[in-house]
C-alpha positions in Angstrom: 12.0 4.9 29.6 15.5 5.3 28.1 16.4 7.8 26.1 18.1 4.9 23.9 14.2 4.4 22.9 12.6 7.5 22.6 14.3 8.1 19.2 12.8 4.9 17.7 10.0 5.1 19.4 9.7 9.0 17.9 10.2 7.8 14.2 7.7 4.9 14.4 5.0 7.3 15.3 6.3 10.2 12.9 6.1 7.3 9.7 2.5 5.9 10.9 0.9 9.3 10.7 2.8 9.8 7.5 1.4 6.7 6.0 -2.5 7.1 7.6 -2.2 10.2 5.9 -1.4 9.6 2.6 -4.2 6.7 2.7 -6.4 9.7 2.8 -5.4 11.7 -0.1 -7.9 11.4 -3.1 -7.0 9.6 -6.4 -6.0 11.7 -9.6 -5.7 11.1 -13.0 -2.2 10.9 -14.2 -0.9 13.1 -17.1 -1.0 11.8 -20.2 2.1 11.5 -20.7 2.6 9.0 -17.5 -0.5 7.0 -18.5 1.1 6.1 -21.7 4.5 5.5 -20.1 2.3 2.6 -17.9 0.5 1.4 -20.7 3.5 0.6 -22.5 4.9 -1.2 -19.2 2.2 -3.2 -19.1 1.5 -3.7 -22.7 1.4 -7.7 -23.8 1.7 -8.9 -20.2 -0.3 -11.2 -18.6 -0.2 -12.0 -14.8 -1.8 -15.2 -12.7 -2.7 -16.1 -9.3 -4.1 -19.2 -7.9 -5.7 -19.6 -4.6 -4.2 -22.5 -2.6 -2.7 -23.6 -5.6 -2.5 -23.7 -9.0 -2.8 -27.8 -9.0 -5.2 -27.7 -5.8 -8.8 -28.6 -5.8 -10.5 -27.1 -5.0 -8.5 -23.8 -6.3 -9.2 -19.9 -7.1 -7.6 -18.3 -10.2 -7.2 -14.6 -11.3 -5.6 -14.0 -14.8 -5.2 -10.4 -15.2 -4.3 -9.5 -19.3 -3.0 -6.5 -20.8 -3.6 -7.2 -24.4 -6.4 -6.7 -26.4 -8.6 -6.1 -24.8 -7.7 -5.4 -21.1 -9.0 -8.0 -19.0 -9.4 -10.0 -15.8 -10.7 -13.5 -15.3 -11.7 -15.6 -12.5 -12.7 -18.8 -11.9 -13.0 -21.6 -9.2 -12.4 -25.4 -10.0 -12.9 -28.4 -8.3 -11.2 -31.6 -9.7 -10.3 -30.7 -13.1 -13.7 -29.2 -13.5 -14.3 -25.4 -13.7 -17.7 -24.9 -11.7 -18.1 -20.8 -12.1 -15.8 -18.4 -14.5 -16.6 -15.1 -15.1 -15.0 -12.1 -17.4 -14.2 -8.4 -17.5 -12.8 -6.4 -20.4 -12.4 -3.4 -21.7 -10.8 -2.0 -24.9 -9.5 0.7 -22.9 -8.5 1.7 -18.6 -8.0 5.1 -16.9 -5.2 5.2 -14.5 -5.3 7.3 -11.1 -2.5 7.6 -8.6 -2.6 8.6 -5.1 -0.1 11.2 -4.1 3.4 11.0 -5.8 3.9 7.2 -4.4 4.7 3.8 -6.6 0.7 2.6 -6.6 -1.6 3.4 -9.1 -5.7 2.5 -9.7 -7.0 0.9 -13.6 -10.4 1.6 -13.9 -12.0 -0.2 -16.6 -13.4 2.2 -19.5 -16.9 0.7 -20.8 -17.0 -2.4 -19.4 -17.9 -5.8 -20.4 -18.8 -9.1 -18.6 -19.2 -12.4 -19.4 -20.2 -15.6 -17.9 -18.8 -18.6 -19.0 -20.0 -21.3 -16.4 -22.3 -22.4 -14.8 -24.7 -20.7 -17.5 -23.4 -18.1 -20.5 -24.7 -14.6 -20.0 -23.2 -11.2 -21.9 -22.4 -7.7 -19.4 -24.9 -9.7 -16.4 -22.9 -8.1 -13.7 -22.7 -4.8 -12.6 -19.1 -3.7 -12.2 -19.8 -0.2 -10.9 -16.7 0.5 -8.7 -14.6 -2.3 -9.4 -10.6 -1.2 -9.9 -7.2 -3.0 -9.8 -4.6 -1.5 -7.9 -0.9 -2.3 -9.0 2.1 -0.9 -7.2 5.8 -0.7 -8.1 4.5 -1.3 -11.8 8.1 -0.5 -13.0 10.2 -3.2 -11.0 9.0 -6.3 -12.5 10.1 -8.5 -9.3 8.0 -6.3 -6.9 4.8 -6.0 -8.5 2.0 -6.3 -6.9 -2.1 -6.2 -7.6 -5.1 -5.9 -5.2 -8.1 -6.5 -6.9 -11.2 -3.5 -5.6 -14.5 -4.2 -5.3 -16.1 -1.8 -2.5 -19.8 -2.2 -3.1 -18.9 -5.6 -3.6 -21.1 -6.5 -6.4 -19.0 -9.4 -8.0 -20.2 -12.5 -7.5 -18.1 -15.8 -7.1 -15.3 -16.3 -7.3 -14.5 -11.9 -8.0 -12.8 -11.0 -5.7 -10.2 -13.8 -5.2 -6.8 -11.6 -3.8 -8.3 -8.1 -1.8 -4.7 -7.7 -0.4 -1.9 -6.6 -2.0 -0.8 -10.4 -3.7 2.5 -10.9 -6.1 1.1 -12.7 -9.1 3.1 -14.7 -11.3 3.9 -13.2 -14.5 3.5 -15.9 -17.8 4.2 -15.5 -21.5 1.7 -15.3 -23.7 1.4 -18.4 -26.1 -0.6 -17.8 -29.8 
């Protein structure tokens, strides 16, 4: 080997042990101070993500809201047809970060659900475990969301996006 590629070669490994470990590190709560500095960010916003497409059938869709209350929303349509939606909200989130880098955790704060079709039922899923992740929530071109579910108690069509996925920001319309 050349020493032209040891030095590369050197760097790469140095940056993928940094990055496996800080994967490791445990989720804290941020101060409050910082939480409200997020909230505010995200205050109003709403974000949406369709899975081919938004005019596909069939399609996927995740709305994600930060207006009251907090919420997400999927659904899955065929045709023009919407064949399963369900609901989360909260009044309220906690937010967590890992380490001092740009990607934080919402965890809903007494949780609600609702199914909307096929059938209507009121807080009939269990959504212990469930989080969003959001990095770079500050640089409005670069966010992104991953949407958590490790026990994976959400049924269809939660989760839609379990990688990090840029969803398109809309306005809100009254």
């Amino acid at each position: 080997m050349t020493l032209r590629w040891v030095a590369p070669l050197v760097l790469f490994t140095v940056l993928m042990i940094a990055s496996a470990c800080g994967r490791d590190e445990p989720l804290e709560p941020v101060s409050g101070a910082e939480a409200e500095r997020i909230k505010a960010e995200l205050e109003g916003r709403s974000f949406r993500q369709f899975e081919p497409g938004k005019d596909a059938s069939p399609r996927k869709a995740v709305v994600i809201d930060f207006f009251g209350p907090f919420g997400i929303y999927a659904q899955y349509a065929e045709g023009g047809h919407v064949v399963d939606e369900w609901e989360l909200s909260a009044e309220d989130y906690s937010i967590e970060r890992r380490g001092g880098g740009s990607e934080i955790t919402l965890r809903f704060i007494e949780p609600r659900t609702r199914q909307q079709f096929p059938t209507q039922c009121s807080d009939c899923v269990p959504v212990s475990g469930f989080s969003i992740s959001i990095r770079d929530v500050f640089d409005t071109g670069e966010i992104e969301f991953r949407l958590n579910d490790p026990e994976g108690v959400l049924p269809s069509p939660f989760p839609v996006f379990t990688s990090w996925t840029r969803f398109r920001e809309d306005e809100i319309q009254n």
